[in-house]
PQR file with spaces between the fields and no chain letter, atoms N, CA, C, O and H, PARSE charges and radii, in Angstrom:
ATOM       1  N    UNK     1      16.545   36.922  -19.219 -0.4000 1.5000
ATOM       2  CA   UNK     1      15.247   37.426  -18.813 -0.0000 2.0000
ATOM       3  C    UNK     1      15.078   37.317  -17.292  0.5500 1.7000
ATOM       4  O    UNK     1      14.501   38.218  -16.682 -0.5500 1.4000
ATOM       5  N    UNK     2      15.623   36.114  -16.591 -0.4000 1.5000
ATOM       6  CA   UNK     2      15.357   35.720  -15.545 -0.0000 2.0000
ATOM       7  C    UNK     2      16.125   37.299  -14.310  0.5500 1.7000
ATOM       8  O    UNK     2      15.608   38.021  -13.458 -0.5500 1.4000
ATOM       9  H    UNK     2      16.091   35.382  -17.087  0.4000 1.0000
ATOM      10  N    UNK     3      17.445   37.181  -14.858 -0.4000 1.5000
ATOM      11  CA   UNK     3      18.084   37.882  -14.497 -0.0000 2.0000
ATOM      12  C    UNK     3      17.752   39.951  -14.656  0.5500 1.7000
ATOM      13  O    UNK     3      18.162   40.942  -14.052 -0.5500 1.4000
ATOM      14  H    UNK     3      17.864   36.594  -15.551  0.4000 1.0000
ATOM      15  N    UNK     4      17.045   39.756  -15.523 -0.4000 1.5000
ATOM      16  CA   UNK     4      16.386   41.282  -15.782 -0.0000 2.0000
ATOM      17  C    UNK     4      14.986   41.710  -14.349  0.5500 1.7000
ATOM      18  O    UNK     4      14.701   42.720  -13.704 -0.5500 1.4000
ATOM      19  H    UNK     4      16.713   38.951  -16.014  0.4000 1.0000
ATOM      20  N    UNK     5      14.465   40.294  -14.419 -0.4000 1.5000
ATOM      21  CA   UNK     5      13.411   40.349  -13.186 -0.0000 2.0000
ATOM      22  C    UNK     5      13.811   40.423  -11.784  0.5500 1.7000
ATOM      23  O    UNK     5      13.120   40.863  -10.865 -0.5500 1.4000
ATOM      24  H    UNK     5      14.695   39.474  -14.943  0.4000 1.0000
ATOM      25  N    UNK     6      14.928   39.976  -11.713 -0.4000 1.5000
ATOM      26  CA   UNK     6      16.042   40.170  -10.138 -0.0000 2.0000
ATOM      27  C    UNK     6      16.281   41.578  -10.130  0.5500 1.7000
ATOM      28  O    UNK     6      15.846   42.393   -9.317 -0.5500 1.4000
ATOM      29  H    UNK     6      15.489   39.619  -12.460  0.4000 1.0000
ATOM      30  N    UNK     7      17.229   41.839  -11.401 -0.4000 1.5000
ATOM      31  CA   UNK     7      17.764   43.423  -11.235 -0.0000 2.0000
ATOM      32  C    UNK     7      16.550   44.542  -10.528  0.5500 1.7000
ATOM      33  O    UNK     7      16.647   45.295   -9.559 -0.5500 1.4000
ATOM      34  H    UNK     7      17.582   41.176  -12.062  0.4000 1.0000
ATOM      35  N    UNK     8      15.178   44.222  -11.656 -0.4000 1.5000
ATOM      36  CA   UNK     8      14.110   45.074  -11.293 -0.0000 2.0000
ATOM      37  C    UNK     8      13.685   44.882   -9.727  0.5500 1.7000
ATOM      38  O    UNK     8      13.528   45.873   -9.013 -0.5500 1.4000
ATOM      39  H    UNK     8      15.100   43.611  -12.443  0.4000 1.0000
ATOM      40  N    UNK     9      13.523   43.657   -9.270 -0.4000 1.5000
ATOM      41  CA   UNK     9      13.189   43.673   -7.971 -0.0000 2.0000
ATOM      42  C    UNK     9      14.109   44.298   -7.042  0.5500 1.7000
ATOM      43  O    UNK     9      13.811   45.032   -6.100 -0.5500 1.4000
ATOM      44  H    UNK     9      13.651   42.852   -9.850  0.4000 1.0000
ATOM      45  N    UNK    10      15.215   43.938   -7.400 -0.4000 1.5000
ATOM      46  CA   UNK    10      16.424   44.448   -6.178 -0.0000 2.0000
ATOM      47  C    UNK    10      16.059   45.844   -6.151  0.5500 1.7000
ATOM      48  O    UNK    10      15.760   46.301   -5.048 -0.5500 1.4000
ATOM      49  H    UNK    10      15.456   43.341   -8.165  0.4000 1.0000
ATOM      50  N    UNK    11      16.015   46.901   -7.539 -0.4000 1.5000
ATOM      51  CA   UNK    11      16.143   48.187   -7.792 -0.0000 2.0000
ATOM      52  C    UNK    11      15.294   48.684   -6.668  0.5500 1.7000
ATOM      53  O    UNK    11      15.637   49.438   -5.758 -0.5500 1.4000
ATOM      54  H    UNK    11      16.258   46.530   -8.435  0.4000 1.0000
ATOM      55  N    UNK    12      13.672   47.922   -6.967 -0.4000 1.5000
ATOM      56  CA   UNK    12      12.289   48.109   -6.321 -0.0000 2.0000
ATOM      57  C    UNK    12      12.761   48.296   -4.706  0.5500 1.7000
ATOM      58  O    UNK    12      12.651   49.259   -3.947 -0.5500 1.4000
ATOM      59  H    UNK    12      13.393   47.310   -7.707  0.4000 1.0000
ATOM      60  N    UNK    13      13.313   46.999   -4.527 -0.4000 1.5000
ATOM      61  CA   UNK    13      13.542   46.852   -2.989 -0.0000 2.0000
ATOM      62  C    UNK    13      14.342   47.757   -2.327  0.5500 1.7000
ATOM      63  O    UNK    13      14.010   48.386   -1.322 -0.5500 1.4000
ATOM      64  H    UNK    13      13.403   46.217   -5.144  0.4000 1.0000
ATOM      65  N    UNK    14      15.840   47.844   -3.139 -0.4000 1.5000
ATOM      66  CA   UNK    14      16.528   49.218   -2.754 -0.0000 2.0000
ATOM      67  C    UNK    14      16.049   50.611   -2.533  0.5500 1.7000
ATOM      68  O    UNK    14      16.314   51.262   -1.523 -0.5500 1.4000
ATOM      69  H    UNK    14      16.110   47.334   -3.956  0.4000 1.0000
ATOM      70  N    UNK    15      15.071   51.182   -3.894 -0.4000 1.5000
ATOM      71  CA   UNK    15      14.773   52.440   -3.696 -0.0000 2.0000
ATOM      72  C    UNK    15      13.504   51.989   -2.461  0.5500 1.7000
ATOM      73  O    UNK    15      13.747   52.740   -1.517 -0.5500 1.4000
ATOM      74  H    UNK    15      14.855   50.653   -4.714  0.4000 1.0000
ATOM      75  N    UNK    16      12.610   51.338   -2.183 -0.4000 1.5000
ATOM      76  CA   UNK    16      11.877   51.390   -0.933 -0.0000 2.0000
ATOM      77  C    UNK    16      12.480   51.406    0.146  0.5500 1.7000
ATOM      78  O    UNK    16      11.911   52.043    1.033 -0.5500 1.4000
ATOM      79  H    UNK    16      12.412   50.728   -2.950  0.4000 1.0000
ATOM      80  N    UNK    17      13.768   50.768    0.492 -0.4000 1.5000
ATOM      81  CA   UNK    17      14.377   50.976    1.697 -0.0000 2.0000
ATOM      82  C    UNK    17      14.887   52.665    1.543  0.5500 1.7000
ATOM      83  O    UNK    17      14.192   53.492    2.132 -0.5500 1.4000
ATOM      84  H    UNK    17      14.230   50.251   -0.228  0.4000 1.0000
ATOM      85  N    UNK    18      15.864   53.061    0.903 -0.4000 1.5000
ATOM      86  CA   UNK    18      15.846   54.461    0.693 -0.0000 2.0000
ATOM      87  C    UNK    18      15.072   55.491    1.321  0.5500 1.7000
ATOM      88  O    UNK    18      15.372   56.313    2.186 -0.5500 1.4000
ATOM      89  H    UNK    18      16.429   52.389    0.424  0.4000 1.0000
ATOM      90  N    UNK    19      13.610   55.182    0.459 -0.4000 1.5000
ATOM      91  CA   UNK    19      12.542   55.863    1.072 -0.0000 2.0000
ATOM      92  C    UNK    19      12.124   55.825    2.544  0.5500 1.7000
ATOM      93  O    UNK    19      11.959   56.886    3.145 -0.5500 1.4000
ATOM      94  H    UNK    19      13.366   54.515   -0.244  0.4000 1.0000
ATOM      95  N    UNK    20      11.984   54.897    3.018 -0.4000 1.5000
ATOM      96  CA   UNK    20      11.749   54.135    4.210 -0.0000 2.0000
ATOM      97  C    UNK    20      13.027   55.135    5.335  0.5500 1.7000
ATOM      98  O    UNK    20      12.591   55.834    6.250 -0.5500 1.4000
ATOM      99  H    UNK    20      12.118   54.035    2.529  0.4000 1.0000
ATOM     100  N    UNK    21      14.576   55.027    5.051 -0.4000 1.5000
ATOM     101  CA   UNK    21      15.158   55.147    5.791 -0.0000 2.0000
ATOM     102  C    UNK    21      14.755   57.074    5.507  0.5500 1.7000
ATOM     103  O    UNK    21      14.299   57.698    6.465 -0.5500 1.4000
ATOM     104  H    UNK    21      14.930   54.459    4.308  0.4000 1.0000
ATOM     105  N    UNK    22      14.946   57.664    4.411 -0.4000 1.5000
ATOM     106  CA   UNK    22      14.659   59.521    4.451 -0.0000 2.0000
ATOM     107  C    UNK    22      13.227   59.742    5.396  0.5500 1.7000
ATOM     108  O    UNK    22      13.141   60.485    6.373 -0.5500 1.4000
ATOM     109  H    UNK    22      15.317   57.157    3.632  0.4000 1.0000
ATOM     110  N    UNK    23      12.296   59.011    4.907 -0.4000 1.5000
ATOM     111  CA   UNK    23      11.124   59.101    6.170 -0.0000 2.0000
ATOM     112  C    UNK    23      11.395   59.479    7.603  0.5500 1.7000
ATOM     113  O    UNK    23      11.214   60.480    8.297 -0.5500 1.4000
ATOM     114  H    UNK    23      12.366   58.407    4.113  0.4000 1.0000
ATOM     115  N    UNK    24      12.109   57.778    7.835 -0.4000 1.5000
ATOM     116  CA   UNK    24      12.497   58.161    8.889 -0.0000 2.0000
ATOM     117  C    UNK    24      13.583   59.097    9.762  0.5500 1.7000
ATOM     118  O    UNK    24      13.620   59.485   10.930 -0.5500 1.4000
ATOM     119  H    UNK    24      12.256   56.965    7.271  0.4000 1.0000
ATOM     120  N    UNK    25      14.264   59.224    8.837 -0.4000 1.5000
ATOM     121  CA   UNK    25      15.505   60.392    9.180 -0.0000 2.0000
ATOM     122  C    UNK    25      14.756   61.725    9.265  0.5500 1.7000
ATOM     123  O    UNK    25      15.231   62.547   10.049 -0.5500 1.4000
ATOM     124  H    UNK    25      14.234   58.908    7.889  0.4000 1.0000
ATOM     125  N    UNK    26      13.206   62.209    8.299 -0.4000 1.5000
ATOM     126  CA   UNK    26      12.612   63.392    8.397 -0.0000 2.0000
ATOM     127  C    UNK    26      11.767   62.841    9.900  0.5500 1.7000
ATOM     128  O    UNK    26      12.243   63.657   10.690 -0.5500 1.4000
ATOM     129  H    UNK    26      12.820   61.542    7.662  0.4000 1.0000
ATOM     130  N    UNK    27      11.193   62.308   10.407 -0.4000 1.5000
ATOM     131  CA   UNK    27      10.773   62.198   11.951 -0.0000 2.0000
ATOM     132  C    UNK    27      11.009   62.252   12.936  0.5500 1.7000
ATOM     133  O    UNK    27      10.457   62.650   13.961 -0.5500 1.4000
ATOM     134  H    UNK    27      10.807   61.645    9.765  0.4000 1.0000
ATOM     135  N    UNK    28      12.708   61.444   12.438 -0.4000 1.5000
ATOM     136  CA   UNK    28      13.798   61.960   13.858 -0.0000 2.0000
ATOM     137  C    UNK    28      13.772   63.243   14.286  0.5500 1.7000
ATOM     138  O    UNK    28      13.505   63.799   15.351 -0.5500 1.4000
ATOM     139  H    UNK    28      13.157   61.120   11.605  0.4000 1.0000
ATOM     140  N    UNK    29      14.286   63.753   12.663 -0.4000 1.5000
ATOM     141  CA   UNK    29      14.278   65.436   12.527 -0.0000 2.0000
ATOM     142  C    UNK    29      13.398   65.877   13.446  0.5500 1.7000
ATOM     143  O    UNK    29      13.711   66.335   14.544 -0.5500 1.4000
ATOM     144  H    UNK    29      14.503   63.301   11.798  0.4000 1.0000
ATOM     145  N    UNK    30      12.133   65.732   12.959 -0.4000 1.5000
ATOM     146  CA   UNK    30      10.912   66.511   13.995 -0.0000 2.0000
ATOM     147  C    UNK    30      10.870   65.991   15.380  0.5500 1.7000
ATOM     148  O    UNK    30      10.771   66.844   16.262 -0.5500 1.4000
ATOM     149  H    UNK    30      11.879   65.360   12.067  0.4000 1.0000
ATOM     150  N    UNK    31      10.920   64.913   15.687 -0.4000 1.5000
ATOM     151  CA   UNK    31      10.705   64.857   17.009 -0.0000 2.0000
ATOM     152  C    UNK    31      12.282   65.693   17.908  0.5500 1.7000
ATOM     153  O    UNK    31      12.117   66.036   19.079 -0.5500 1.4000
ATOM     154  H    UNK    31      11.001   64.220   14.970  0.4000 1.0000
ATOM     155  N    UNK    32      13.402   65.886   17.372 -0.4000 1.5000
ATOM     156  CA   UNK    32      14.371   66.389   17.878 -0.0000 2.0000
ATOM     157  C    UNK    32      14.075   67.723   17.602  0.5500 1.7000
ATOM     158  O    UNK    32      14.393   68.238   18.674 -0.5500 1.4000
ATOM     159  H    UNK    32      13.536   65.608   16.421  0.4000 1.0000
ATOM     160  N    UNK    33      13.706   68.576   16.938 -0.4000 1.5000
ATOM     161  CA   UNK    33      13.041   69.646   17.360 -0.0000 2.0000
ATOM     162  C    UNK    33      11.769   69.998   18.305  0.5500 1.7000
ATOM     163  O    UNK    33      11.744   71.170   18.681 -0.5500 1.4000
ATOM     164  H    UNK    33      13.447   68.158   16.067  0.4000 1.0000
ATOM     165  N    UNK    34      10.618   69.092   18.786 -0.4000 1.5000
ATOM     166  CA   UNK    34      10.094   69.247   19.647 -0.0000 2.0000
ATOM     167  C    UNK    34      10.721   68.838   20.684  0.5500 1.7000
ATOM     168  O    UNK    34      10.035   69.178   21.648 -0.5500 1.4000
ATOM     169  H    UNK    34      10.639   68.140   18.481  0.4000 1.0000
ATOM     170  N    UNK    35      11.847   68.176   21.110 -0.4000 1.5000
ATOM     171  CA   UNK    35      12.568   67.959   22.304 -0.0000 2.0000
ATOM     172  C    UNK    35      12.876   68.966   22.766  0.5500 1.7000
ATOM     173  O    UNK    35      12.434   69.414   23.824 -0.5500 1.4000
ATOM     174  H    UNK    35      12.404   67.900   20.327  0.4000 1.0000
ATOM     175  N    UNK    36      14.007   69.697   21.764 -0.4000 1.5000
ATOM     176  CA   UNK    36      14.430   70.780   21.939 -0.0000 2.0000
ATOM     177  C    UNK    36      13.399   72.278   22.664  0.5500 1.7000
ATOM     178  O    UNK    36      13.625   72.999   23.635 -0.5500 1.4000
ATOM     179  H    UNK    36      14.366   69.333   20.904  0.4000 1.0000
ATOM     180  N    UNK    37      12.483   72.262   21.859 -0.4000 1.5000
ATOM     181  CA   UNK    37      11.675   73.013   22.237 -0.0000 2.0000
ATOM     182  C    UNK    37      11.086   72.668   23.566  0.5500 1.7000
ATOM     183  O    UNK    37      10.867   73.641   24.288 -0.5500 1.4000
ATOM     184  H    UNK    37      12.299   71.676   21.070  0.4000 1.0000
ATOM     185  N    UNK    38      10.743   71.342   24.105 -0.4000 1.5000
ATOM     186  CA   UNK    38      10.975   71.326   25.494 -0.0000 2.0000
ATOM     187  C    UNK    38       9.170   72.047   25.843  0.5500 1.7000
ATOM     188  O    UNK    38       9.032   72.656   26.904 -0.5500 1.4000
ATOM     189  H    UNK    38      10.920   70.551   23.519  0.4000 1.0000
ATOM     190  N    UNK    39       8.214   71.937   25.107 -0.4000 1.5000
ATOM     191  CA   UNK    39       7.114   72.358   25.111 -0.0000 2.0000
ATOM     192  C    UNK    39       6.073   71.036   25.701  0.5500 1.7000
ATOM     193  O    UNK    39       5.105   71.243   26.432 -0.5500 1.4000
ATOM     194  H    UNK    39       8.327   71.443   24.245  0.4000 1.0000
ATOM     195  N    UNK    40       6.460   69.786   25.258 -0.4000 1.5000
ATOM     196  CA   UNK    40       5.862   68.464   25.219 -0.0000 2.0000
ATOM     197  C    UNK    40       6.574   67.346   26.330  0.5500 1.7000
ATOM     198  O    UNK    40       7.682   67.433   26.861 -0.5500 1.4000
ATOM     199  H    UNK    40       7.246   69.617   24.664  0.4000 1.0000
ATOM     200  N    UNK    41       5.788   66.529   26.448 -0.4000 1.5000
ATOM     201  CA   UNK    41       6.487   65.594   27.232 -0.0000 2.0000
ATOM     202  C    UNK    41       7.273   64.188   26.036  0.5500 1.7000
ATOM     203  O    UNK    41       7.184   63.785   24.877 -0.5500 1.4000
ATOM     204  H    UNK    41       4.888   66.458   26.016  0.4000 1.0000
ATOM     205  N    UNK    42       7.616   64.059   26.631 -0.4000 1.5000
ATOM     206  CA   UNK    42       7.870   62.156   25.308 -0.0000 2.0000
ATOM     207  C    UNK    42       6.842   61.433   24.822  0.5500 1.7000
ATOM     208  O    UNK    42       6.748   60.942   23.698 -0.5500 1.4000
ATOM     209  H    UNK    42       7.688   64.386   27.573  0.4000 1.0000
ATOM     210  N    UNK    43       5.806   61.373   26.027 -0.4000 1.5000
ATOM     211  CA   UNK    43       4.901   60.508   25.509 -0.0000 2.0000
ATOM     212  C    UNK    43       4.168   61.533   24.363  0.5500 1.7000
ATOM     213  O    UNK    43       3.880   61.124   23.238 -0.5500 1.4000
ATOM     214  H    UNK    43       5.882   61.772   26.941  0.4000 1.0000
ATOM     215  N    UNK    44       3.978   62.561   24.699 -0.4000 1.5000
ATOM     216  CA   UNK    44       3.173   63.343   24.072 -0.0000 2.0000
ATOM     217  C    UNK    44       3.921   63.453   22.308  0.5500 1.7000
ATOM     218  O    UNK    44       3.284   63.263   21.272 -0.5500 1.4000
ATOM     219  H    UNK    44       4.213   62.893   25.613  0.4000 1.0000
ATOM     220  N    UNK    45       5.056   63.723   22.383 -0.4000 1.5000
ATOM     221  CA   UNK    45       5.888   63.612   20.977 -0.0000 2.0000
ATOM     222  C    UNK    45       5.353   62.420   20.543  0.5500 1.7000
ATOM     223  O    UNK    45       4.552   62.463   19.610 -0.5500 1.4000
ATOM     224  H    UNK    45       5.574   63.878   23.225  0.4000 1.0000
ATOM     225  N    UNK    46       5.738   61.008   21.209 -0.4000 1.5000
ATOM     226  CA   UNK    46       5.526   59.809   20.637 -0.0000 2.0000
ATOM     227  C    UNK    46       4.230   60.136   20.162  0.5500 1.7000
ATOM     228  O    UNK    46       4.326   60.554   19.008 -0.5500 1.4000
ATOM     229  H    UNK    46       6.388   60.972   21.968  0.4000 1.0000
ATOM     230  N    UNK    47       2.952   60.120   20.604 -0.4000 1.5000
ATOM     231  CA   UNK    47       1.602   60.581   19.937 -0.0000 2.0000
ATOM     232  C    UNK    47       2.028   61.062   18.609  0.5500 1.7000
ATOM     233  O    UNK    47       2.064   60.292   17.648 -0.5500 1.4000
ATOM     234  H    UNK    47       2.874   59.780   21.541  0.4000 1.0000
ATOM     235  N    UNK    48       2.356   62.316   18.519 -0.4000 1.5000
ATOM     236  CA   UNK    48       2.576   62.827   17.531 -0.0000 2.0000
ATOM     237  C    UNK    48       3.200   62.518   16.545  0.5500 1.7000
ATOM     238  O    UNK    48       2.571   62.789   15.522 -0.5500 1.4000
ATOM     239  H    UNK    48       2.327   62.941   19.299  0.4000 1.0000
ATOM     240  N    UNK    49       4.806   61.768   16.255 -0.4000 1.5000
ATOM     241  CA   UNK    49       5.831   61.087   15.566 -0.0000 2.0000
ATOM     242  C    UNK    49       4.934   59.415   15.771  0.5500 1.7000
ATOM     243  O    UNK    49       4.870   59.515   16.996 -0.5500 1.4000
ATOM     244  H    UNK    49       5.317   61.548   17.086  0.4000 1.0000
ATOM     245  N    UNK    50       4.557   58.668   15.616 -0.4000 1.5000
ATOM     246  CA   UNK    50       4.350   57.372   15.942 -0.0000 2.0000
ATOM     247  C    UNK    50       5.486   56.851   15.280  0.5500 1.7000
ATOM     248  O    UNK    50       5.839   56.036   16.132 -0.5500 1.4000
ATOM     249  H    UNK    50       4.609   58.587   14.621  0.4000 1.0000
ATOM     250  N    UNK    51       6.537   56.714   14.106 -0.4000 1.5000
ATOM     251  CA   UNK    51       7.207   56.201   13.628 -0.0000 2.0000
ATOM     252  C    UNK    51       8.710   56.138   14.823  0.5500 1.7000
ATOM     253  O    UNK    51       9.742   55.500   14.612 -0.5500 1.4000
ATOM     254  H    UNK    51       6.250   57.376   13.414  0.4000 1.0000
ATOM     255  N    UNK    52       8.494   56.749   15.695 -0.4000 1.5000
ATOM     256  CA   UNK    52       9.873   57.154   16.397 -0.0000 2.0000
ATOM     257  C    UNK    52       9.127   55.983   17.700  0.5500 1.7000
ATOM     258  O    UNK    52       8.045   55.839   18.267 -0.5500 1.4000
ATOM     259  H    UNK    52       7.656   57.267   15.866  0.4000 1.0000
ATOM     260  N    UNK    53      10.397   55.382   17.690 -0.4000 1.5000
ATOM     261  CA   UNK    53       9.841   54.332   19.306 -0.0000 2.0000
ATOM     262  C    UNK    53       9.957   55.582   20.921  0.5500 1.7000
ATOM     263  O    UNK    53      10.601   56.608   21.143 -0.5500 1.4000
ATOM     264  H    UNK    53      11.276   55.500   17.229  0.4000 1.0000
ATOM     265  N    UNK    54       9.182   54.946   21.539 -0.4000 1.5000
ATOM     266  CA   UNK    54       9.801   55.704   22.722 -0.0000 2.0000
ATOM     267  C    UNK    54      10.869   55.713   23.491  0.5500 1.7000
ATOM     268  O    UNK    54      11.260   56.526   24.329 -0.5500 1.4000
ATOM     269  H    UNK    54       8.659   54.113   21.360  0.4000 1.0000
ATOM     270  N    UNK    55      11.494   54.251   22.933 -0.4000 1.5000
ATOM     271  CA   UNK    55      12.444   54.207   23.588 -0.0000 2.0000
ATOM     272  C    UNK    55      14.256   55.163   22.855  0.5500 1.7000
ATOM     273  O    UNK    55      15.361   55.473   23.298 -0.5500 1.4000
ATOM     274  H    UNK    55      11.176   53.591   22.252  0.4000 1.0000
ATOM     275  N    UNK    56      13.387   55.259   21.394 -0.4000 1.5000
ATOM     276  CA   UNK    56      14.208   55.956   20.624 -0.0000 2.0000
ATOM     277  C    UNK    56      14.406   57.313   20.766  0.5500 1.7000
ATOM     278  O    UNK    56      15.395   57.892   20.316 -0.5500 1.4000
ATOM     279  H    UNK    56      12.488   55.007   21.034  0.4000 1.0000
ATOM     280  N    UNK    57      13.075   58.105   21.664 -0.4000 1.5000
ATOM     281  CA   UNK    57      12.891   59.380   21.846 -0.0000 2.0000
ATOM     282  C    UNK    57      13.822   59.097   23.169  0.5500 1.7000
ATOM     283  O    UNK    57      14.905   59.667   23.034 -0.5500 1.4000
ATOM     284  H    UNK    57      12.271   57.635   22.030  0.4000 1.0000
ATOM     285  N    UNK    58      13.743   58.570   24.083 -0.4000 1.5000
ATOM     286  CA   UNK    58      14.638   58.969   25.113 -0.0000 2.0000
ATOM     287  C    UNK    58      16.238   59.044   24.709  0.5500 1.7000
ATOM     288  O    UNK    58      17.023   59.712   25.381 -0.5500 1.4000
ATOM     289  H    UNK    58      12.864   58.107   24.193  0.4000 1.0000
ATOM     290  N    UNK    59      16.653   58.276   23.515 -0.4000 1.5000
ATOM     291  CA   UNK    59      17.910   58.305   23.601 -0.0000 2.0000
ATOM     292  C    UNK    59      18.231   59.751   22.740  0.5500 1.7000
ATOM     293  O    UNK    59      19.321   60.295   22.913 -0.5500 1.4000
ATOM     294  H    UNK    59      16.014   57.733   22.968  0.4000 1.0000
ATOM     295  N    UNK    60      17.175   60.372   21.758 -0.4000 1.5000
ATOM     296  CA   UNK    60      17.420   61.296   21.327 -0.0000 2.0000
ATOM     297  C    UNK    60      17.522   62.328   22.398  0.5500 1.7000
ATOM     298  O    UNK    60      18.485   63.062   22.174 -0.5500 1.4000
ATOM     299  H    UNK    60      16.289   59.930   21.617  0.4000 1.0000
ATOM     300  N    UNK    61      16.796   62.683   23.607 -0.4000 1.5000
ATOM     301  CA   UNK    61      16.617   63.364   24.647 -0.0000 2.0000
ATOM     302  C    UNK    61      17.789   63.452   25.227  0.5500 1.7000
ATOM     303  O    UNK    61      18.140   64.611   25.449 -0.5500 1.4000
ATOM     304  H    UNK    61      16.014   62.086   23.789  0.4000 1.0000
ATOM     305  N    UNK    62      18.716   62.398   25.638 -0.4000 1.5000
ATOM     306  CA   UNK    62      19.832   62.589   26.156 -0.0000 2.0000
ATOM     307  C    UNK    62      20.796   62.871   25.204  0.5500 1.7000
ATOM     308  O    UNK    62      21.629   63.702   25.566 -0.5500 1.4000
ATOM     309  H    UNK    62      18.431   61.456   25.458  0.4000 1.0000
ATOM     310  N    UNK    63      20.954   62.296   23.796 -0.4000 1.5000
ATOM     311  CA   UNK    63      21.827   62.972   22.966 -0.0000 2.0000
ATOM     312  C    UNK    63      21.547   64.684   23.112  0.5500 1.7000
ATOM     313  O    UNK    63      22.550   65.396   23.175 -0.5500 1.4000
ATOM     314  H    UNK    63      20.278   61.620   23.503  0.4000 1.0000
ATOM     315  N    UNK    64      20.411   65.223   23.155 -0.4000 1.5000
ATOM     316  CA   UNK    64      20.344   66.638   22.856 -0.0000 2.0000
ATOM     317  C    UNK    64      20.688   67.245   24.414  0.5500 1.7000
ATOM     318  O    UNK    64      21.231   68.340   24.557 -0.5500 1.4000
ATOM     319  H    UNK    64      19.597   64.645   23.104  0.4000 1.0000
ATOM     320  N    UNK    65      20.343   66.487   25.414 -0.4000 1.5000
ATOM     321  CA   UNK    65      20.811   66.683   26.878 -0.0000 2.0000
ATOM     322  C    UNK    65      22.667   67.045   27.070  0.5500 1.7000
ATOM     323  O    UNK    65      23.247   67.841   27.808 -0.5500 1.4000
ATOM     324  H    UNK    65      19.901   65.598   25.297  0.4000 1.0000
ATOM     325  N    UNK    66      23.150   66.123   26.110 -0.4000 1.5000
ATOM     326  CA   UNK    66      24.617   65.772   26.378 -0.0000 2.0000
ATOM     327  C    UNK    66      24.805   67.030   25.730  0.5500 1.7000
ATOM     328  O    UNK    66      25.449   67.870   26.361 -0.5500 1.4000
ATOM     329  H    UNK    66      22.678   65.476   25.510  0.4000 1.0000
ATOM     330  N    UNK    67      24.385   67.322   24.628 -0.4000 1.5000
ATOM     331  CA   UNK    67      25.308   68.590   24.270 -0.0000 2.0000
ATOM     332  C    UNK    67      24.889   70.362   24.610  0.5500 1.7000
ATOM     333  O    UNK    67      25.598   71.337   24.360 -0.5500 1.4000
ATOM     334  H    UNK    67      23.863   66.640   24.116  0.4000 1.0000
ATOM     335  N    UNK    68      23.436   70.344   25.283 -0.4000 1.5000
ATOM     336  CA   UNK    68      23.192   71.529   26.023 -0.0000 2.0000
ATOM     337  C    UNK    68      23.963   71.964   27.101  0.5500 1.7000
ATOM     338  O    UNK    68      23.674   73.009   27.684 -0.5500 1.4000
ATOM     339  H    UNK    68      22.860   69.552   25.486  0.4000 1.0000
């Protein structure tokens, strides 16, 4: 029994990280399309994405820099 209540929690905990990490992989997404688009400033994205750090938007900026 004890061991049935672990499995369930782990499951719980796993699929929330899951979720947690597709979230954030869909925000990256968006804020790397408003980079691209080049319409906004960073801070102004950050407003918009709050889940994305700013310091995370700059490194996306130069990743999309490096390959233009």
């Amino acid at each position: 029994m004890m061991s049935l209540f672990d499995d369930e929690q782990i499951m719980k905990t796993y699929w929330k990280d899951m979720e947690n990490t597709l979230a954030h992989k869909k925000e990256r997404e968006i804020a790397e399309r408003m980079i691209k688009k080049g319409k906004m400033t960073l801070e102004e994205i950050a407003d918009c994405v709050p889940a994305i750090s700013f310091d995370e938007l700059k490194e996306i900026e130069a990743q999309i820099m490096q390959l233009a």
